[in-house]
Backbone as CSV, one residue per row, in Angstrom:
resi,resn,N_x,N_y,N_z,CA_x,CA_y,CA_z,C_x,C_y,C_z
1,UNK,0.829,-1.186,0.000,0.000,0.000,0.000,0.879,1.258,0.000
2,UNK,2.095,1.081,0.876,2.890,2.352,0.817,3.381,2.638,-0.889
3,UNK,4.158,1.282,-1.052,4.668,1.466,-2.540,3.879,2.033,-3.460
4,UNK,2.508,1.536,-3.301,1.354,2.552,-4.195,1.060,3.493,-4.125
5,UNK,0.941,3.934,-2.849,1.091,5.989,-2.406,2.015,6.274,-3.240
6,UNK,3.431,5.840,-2.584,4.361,6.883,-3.138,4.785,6.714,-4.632
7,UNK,4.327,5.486,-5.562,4.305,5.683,-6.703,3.881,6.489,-7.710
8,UNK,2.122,6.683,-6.936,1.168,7.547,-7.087,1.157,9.020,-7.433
9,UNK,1.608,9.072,-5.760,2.047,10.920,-5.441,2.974,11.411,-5.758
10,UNK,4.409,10.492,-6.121,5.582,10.950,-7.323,5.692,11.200,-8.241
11,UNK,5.036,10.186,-8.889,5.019,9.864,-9.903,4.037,9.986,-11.384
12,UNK,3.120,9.238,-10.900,1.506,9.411,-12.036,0.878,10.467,-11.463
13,UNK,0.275,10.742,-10.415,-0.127,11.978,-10.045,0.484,13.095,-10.169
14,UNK,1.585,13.785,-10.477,2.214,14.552,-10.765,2.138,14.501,-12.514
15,UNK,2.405,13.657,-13.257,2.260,13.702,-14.673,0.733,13.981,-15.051
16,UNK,0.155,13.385,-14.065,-1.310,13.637,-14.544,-1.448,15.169,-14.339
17,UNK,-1.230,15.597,-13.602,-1.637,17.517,-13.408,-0.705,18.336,-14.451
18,UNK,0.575,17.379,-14.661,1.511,18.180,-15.833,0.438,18.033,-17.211
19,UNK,0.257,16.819,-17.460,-0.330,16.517,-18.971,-2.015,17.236,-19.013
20,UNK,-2.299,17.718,-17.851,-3.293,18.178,-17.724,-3.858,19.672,-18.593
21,UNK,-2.233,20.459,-17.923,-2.323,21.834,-18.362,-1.835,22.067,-19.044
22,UNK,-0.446,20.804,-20.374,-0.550,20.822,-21.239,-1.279,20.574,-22.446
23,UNK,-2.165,19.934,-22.594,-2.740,19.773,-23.490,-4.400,20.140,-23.444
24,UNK,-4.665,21.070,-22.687,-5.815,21.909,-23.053,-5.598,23.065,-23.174
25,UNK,-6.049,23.802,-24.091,-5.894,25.123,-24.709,-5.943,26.245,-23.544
26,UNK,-5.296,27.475,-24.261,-4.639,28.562,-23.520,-5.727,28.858,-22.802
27,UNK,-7.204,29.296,-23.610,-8.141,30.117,-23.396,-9.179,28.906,-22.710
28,UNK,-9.228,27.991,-22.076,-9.667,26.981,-21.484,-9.101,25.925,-20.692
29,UNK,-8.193,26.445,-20.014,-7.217,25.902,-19.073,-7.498,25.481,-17.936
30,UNK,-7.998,26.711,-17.516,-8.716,26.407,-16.199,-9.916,25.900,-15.931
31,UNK,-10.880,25.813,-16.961,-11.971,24.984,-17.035,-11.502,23.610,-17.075
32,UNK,-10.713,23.071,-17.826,-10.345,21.866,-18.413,-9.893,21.232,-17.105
33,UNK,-8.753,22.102,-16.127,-8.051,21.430,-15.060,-9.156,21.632,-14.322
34,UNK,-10.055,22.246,-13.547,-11.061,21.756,-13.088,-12.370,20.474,-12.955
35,UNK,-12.076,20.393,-14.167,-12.974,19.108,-15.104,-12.043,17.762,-14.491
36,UNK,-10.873,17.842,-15.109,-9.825,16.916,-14.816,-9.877,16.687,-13.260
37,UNK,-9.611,17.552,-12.518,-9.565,17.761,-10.714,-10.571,16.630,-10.556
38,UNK,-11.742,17.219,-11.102,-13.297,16.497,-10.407,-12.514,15.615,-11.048
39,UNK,-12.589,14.800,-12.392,-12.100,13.287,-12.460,-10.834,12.353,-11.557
40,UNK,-10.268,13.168,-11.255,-8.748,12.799,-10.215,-9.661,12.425,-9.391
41,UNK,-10.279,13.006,-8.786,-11.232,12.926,-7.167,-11.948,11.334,-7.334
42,UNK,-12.700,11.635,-8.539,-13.655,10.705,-8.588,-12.962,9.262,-8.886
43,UNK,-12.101,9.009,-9.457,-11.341,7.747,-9.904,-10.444,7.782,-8.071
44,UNK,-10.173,8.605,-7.214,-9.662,8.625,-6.297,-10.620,7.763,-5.507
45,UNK,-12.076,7.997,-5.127,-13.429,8.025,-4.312,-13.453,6.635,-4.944
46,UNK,-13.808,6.171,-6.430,-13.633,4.855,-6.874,-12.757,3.674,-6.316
47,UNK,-11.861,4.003,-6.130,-10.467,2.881,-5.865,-11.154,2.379,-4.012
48,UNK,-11.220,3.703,-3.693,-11.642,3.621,-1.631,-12.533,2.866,-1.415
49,UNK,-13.813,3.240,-2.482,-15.107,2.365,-2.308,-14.955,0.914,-2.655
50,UNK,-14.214,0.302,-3.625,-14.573,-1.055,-4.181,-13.047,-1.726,-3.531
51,UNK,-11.968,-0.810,-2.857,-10.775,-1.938,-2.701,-10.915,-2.629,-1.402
52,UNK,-11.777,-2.126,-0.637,-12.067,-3.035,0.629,-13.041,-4.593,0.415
53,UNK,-13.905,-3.755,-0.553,-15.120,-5.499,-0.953,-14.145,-6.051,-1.615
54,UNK,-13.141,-5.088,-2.547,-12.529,-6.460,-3.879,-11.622,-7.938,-3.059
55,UNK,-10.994,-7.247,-1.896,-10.303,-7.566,-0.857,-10.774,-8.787,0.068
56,UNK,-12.437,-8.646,0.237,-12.699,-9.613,0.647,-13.651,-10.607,-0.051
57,UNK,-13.531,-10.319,-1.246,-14.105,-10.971,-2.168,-13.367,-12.024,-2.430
58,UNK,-12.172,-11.689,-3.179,-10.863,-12.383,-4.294,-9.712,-12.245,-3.136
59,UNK,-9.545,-11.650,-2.024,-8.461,-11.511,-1.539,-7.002,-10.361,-1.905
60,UNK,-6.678,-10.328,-0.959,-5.687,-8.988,-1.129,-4.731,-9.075,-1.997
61,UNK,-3.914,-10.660,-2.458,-3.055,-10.755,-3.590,-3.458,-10.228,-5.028
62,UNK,-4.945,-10.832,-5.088,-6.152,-11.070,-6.279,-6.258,-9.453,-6.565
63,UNK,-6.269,-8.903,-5.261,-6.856,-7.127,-5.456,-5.599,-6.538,-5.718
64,UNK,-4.372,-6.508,-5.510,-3.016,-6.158,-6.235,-3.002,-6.457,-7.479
65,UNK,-3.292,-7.440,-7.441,-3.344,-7.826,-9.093,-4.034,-7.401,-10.198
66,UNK,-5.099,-7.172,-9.962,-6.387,-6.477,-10.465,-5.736,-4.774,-10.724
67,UNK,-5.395,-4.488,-9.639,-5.233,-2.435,-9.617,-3.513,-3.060,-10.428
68,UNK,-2.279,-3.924,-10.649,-1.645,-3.537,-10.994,-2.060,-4.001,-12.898
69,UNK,-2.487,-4.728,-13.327,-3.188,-4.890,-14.119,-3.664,-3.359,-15.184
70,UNK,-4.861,-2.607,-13.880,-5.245,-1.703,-14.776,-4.425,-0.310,-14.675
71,UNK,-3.493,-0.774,-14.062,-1.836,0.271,-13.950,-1.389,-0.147,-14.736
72,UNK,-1.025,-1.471,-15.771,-0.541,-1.687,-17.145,-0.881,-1.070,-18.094
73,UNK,-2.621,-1.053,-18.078,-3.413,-0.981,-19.229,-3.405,0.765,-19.417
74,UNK,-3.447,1.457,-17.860,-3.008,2.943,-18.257,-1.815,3.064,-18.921
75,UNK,-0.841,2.879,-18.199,0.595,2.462,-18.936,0.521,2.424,-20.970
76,UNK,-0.083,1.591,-20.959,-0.408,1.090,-22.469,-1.061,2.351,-22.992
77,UNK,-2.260,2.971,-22.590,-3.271,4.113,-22.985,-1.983,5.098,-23.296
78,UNK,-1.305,5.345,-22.323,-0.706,6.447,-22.535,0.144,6.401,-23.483
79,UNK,0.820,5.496,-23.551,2.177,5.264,-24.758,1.832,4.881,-25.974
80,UNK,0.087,4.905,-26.437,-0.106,4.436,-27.590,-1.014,6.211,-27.650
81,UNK,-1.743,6.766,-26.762,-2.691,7.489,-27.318,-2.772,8.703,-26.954
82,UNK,-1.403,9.303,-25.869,-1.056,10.894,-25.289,0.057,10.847,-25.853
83,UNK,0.257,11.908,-26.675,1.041,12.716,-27.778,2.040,13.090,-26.587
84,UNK,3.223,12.754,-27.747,4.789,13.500,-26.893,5.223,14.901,-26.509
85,UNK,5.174,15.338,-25.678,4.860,17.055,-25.343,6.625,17.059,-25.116
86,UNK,7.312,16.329,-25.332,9.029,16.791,-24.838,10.078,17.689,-25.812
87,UNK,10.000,18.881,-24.964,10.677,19.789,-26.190,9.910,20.437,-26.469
88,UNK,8.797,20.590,-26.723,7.443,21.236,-27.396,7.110,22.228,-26.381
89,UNK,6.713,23.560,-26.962,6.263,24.557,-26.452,4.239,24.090,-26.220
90,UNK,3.840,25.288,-25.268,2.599,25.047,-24.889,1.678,25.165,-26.291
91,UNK,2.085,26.718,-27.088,1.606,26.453,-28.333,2.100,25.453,-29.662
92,UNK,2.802,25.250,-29.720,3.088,24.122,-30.707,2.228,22.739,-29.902
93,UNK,1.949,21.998,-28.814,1.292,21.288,-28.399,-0.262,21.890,-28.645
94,UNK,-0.620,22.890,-28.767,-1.740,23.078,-28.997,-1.968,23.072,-30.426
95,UNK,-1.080,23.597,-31.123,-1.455,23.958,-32.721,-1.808,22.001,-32.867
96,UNK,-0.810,21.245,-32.416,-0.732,20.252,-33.162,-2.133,18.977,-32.619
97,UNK,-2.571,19.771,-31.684,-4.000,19.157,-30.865,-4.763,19.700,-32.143
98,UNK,-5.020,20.761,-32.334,-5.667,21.812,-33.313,-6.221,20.864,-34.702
99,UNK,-4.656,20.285,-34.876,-4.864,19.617,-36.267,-4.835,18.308,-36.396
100,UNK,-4.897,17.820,-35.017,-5.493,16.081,-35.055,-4.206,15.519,-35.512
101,UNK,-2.875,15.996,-35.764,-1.877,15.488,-36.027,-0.782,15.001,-34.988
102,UNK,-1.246,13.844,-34.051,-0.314,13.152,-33.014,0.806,12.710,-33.871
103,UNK,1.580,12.924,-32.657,3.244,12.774,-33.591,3.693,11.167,-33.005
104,UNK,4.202,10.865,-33.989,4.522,9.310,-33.138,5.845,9.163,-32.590
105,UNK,5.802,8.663,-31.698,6.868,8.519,-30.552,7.386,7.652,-30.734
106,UNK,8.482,7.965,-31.218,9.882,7.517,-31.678,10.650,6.170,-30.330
107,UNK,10.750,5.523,-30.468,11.697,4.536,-29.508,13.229,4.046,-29.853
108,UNK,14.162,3.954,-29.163,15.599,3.918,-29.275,15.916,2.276,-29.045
C-alpha cells in the first residue's frame, strides 16, 4: 500500500496535473483542469469504495493484481494514445491538438 502511495504521489499523479495543463488550450485551461480535478477525485473516491469489498471478495493478492493490471493498461493508454509534449512549447502542443496530427513517438 505504501509502494502505491508513493508511486502515485511521485510519480503518475504529478504527470497527470503536468499533462493536464498541457494539453488543453490557452483560453480553457482552467476549465479543463477543473474538469480533470473532479475526475482525479472521482477515480480517487472509486479505488476507496470497491478496494475493501474487492479484498474480501478475491483476496488482497487477487486485489493487487487487479489495480496492478489496470496500472498496465493505463501504462499502455498512454504510450499508444497521449502525444509526446518533450521539447514542445505550450503552443506548438496546442497547434498540433488543433490539427489532429499526433506525432509518433519515436523509440531507441
Amino acid at each position: 500500500m505504501i509502494g502505491f502511495l508513493a508511486f502515485q504521489q511521485s510519480a503518475v499523479g504529478t504527470v497527470t496535473w503536468l499533462l493536464l495543463s498541457e494539453l488543453a488550450p490557452a483560453q480553457a485551461r482552467g476549465i479543463a483542469m477543473g474538469i480533470g480535478g473532479i475526475f482525479v477525485w472521482m477515480a480517487n473516491f472509486a479505488i476507496a469504495l470497491v478496494f475493501l469489498p474487492l479484498v474480501d471478495a478475491i483476496g488482497a493478492g487477487a486485489t493487487f493484481l487487479v489495480f496492478a493490471g489496470l496500472g498496465t493498461a493505463g501504462i499502455a493508454f498512454v504510450r499508444f494514445f497521449v502525444p509526446e509534449t518533450k521539447d514542445a512549447s505550450l503552443h506548438e502542443i496546442e497547434e498540433t491538438l488543433k490539427t489532429g496530427a499526433i506525432p509518433i513517438i519515436e523509440t531507441h
